[in-house]
C-alpha positions in Angstrom: 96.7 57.3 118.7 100.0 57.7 116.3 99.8 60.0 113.3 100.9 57.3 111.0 99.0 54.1 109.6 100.6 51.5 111.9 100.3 47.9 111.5 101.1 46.6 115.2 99.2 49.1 117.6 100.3 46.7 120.6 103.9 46.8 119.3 103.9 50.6 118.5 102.6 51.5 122.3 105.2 48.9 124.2 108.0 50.1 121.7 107.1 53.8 122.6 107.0 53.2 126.6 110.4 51.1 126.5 111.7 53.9 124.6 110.5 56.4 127.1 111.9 54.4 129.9 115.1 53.4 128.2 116.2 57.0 127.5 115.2 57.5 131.4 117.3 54.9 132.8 120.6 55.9 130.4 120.2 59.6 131.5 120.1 58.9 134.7 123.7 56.9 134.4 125.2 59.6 132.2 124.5 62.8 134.0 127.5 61.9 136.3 129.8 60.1 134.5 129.5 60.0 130.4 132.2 58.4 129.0 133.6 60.3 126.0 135.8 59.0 122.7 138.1 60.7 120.4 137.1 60.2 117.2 138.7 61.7 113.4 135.8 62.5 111.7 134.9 64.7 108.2 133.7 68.2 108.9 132.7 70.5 106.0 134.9 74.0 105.9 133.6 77.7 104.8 134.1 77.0 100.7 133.1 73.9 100.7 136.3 72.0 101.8 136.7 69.2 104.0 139.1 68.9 106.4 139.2 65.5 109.3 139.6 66.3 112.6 139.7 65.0 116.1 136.4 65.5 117.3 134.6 64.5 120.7 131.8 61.9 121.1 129.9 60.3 123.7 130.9 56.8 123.7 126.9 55.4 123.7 127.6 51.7 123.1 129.6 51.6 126.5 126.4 53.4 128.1 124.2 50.9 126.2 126.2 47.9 127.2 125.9 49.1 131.2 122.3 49.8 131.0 121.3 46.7 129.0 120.4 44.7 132.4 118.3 47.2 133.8 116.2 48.1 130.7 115.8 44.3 130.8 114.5 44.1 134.1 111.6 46.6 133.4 108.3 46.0 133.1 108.2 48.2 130.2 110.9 45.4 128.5 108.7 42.5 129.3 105.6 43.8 128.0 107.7 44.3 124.8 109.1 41.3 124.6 105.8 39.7 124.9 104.3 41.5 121.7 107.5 40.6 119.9 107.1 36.6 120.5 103.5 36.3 120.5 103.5 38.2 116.7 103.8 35.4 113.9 106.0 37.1 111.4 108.4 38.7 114.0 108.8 35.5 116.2 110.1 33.7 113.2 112.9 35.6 112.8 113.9 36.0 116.8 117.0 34.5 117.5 117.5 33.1 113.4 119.6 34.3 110.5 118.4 37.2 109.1 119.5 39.0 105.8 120.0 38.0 102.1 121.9 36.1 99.9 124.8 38.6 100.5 125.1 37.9 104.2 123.0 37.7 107.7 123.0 38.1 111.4 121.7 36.5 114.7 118.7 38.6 115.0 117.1 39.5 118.6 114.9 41.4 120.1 117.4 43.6 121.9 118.0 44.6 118.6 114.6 45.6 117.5 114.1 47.4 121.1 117.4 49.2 120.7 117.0 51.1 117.1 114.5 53.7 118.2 116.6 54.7 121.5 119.7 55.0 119.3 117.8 57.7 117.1 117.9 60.1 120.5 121.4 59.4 121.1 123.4 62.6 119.1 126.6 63.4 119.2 126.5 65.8 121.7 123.7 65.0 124.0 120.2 62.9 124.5 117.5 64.5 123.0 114.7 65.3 124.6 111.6 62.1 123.8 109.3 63.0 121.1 106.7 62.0 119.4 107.7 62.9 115.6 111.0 61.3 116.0 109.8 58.3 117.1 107.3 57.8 114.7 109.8 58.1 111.8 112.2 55.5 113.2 109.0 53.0 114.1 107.9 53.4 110.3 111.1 52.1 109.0 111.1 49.4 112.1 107.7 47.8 110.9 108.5 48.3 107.4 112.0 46.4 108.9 110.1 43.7 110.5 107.1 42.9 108.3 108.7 43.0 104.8 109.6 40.0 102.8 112.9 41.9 101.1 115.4 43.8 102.0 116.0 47.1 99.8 119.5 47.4 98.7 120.8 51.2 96.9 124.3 51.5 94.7 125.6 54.7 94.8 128.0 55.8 91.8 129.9 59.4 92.2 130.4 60.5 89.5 133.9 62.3 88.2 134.0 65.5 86.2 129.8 65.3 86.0 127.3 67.9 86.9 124.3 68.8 85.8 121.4 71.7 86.2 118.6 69.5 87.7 119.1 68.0 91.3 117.4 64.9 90.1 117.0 62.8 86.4 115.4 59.7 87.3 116.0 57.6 84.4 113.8 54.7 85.2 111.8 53.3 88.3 115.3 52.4 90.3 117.4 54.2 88.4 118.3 58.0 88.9 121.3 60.7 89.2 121.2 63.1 92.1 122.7 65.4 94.1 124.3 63.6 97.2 122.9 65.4 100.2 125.4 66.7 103.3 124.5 63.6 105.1 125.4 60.8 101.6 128.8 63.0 101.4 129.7 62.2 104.5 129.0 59.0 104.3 130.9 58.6 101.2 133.9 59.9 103.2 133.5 57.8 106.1 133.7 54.5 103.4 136.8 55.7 102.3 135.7 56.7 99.1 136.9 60.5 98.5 134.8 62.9 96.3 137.7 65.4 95.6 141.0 66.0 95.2 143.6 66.3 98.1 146.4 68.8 98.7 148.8 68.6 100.8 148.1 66.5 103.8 145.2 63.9 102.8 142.8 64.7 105.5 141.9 68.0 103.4 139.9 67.5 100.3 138.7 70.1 98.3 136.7 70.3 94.7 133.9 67.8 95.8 132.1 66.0 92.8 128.7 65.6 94.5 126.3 63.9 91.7 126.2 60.4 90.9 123.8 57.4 90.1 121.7 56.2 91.9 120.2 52.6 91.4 117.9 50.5 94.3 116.7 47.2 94.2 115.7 44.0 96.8 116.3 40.7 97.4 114.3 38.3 99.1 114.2 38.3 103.4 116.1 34.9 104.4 115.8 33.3 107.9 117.7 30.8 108.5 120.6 28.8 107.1 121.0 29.5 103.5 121.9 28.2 100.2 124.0 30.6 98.3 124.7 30.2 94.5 128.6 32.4 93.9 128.1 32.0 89.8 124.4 33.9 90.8 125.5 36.5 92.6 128.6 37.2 90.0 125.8 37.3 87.5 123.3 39.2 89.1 123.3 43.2 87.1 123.2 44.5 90.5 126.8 43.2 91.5 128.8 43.6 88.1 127.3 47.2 87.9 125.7 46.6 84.2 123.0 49.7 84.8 125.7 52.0 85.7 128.0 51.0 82.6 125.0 51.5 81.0 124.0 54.9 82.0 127.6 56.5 81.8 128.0 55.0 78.3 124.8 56.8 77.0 125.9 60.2 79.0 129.1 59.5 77.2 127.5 59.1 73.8 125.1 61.8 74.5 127.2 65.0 74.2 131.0 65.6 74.0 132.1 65.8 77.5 134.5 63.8 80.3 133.3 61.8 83.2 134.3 58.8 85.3 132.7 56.8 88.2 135.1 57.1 91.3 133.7 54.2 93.0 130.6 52.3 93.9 129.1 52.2 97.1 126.5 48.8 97.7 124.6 49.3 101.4 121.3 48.1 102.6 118.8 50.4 103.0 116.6 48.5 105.7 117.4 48.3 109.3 119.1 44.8 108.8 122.3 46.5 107.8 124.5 44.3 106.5 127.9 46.4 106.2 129.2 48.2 102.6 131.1 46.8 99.8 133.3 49.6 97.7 134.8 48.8 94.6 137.9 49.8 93.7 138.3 53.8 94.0 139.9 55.7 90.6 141.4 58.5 92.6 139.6 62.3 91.5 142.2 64.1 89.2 142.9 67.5 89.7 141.1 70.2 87.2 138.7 67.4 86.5 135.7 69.8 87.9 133.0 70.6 85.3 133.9 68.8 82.4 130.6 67.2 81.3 127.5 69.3 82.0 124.1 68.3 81.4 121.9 71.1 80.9 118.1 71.7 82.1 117.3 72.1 78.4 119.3 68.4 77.8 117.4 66.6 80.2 114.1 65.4 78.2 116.3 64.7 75.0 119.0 62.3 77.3 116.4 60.6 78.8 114.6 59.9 75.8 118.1 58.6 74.4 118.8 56.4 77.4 114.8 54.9 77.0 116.1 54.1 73.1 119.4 52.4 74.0 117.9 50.6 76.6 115.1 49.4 74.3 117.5 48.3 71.6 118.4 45.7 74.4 122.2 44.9 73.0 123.5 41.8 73.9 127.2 41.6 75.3 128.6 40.4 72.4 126.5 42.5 69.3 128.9 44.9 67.1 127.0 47.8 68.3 127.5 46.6 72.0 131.8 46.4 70.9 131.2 49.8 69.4 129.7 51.7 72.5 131.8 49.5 74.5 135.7 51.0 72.8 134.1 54.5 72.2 132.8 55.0 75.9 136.7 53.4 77.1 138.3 56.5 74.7 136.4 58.8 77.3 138.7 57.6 80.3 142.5 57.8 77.9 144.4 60.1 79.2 147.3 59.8 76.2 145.6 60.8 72.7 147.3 57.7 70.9 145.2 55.6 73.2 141.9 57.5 72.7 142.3 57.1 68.3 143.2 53.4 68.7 140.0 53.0 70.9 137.9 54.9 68.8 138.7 53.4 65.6 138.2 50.0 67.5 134.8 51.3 67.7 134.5 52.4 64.1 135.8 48.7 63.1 133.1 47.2 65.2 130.2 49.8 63.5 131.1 50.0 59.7 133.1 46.6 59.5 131.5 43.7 61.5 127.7 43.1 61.4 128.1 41.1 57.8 131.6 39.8 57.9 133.0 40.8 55.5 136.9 42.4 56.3 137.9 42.9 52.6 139.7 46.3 51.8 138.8 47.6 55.8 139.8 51.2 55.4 137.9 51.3 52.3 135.0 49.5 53.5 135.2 51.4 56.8 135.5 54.9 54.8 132.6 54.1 52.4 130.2 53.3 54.8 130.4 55.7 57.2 130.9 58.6 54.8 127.0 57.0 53.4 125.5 56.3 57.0 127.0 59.8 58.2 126.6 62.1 55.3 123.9 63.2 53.1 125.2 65.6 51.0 127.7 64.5 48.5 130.6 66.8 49.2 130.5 65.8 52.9 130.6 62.3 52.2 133.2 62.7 49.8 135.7 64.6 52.7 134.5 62.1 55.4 135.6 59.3 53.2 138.9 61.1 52.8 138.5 61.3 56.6 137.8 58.4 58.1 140.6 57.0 55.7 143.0 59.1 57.4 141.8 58.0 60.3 142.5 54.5 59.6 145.9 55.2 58.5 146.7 57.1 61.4 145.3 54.5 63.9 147.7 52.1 61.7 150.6 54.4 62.1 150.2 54.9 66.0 149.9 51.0 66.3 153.4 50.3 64.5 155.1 53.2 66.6 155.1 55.6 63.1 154.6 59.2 63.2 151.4 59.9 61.7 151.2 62.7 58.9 147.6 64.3 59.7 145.5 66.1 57.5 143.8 69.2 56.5 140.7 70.3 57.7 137.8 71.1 55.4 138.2 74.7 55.7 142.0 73.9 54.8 143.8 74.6 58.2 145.9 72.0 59.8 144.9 69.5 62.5 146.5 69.1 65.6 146.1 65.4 66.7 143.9 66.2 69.6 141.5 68.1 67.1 141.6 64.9 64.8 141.0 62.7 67.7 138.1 65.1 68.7 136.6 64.6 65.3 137.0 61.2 64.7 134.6 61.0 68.4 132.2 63.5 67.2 131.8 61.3 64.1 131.5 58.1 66.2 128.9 59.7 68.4 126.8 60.7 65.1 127.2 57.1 64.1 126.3 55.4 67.5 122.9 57.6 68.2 122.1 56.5 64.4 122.5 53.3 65.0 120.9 53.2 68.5 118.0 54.5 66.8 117.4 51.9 64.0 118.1 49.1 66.1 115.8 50.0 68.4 113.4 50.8 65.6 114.0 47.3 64.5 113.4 45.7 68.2 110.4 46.8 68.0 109.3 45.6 64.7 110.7 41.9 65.2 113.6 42.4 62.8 116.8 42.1 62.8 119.1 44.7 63.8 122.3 44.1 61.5 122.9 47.2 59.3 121.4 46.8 55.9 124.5 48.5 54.1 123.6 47.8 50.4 120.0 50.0 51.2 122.8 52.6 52.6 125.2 52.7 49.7 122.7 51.8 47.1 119.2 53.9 48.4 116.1 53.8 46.5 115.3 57.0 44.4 
């Protein structure tokens, strides 16, 4: 008897002896003559480099294509073949369409009979038959076969990130990790490159390893099928919504740079369907550590990201503009860029949830020194503040040179100080905001600012 729950005992046994007598007949035809392929491939250096080189492999789906005919003629095929075509759910899908609304393939049962050999066929050799191996590769073939969805994953490396834990999951489906060796690779073999390159491009160096991590499923289809374009353009799994949404909040969170270099869409079941990248942003150099999330961090982020995802912003809300132009500053490289985005932001926060766009950089300055600031002399200098701000943003605009101002302590201000203060400020004013609206989800109300309760608070 297997050591796993199986659901198709005769299908586990005749999958098991064709396997046996499969990986019989292919030695048998290799110990004379294997043929052997050249391939460039990503090997991992002393350091933690990466370097592609020309590397030797047995050339299996030549081997597999010779031996086809006689695994067919066994008896050991034919008992198979009759468990696969006598079982109601699996004979449906023989010789069909099978896959999702993002694509399918003429499914047969050479397929099925094939996937557990190919998990004995290394690099380097055959391995020897065993049990434990096959039982892990029949596990994922009945869950394959039997299961009315097909799991997709999205994985999102992450630029500049890293963090203390090796896993946050942030909700059911949605996590950041550590990429294993193996999801590095794989990154590598898409094209998509973790690190930096010097010199000659098959060397890459100063790997950024975490990103997010988001599954989900779509419904099995056999047969022909009726595809929708609009749905799949508007499905959050294809326009990447829950990863905006996460590396807005880690933006928002705490000062710090990141970017995602790319998103990787595969299928996690058998039925693979192929990847689809989006576009890479190529890793810039001394990008390394720039945003790190701390052990200590963890409970407070995810608690943050639970908030902003209750608050439940629609595209088009003033808070949703706001986290929007803010979280965009994060990827400026110019500083002029960075204050006009920002202040965007600001606009969106203190200026639109009533309407009202008389005397903005007053406006603007009064309400956020009130919805900042407590303490009178604070909201007195962030009024001056945000004011300068304003004017500054209006001078970069019109191609003036901006005169900045002094700090609080009196000192001067460089403009990349300014610009870091005018985001520290927008971060206090976002996470405030976050909070009451989703305060205000939750009670049914609406979650426009009340600004006359904020300038004009009861005593």
């Amino acid at each position: 008897m297997p050591d796993i729950n199986v659901k198709n005992k005769k299908l586990y046994d005749a999958l098991l002896s064709l396997t046996k007598a499969s990986l019989e007949i292919i030695t048998r035809r290799t110990t004379a003559d294997l043929p052997v392929t050249t391939e460039s491939v990503w090997v991992k250096q002393d350091g933690g480099s990466y370097i592609k080189q020309p590397t030797p492999r047995p050339f299996w789906v030549i081997v597999l294509h010779k031996a086809n005919t006689e695994i067919k003629e066994t008896p050991e095929f034919l008992d198979f073949l009759s468990v696969v075509t006598t079982d109601e759910v699996i004979s449906r899908q023989l010789n069909q369409l099978v896959g999702t609304c993002l694509g399918s393939f003429r499914f047969e049962a050479d397929r099925i009979a094939s996937w557990p050999v190919c998990e004995f066929l290394t690099d380097q050799k055959i391995i020897e038959f065993n049990i434990p191996t096959f039982n892990v590769i029949y596990s994922k073939i009945e869950s394959t076969l039997y299961a009315g969805d097909i799991e997709y994953e999205n994985i999102t490396p992450l630029c500049g990130f890293t963090m203390e834990d090796s896993n946050i999951s942030l909700a059911e489906n949605m996590s950041i990790v550590k990429l294993s060796e193996e999801e590095i690779l794989d990154c590598f073999r898409a094209g998509v490159k973790l690190g930096p390159s010097q010199g000659d491009c098959d060397f890459i160096h100063g790997i950024h390893s975490y990103a997010l991590k988001i599954s989900y499923k779509f419904p099995k289809v056999i047969g022909e099928r009726d595809v929708s374009l609009k749905d799949i353009e508007e499905n959050e799994y294809f326009s990447y919504k829950n990863e905006r949404a996460i590396i807005d909040a880690l933006r928002i969170y705490k000062e710090g740079k990141l970017y995602p270099i790319s998103s990787i869409r595969k299928s996690r079941s058998l039925l693979s369907l192929g990847y689809y990248i989006s576009a890479e942003i190529p890793v810039k150099p001394f990008m390394n550590d720039k945003y790190k999330l701390l052990k200590s961090e963890t409970s407070e982020f995810k608690s943050f990201f639970e908030k902003k995802t209750k608050a439940a912003l629609s595209e088009k809300n003033f808070l949703s503009v706001g986290i929007r132009r803010f979280s965009q500053s994060n990827e400026r490289d110019n500083i002029e860029d960075r204050i006009i985005d920002l202040m965007i932001a600001a606009e969106a926060i203190f200026l639109s949830p009533d309407g009202d766009r008389g005397e903005l950089s007053y406006r603007l300055s009064h309400r956020a020194a009130m919805f900042i600031e407590t303490d009178v002399n604070k909201q007195r200098y962030l009024f001056d503040f945000m004011r300068n701000a304003y004017d500054i943003r209006s001078k970069i605009v019109h191609g003036t040179k901006p005169k900045l101002p002094q700090k609080m302590d009196g000192s001067n201000y460089t403009l990349d100080e300014f610009c870091d203060d005018i985001e520290k400020k927008l971060r206090i004013s976002i996470k405030k905001a976050i909070t009451l609206t989703a305060a205000a989800k939750a009670k049914g109300k609406s979650n426009k600012i009340d600004w006359k309760s904020i300038i004009f608070p009861s005593v």
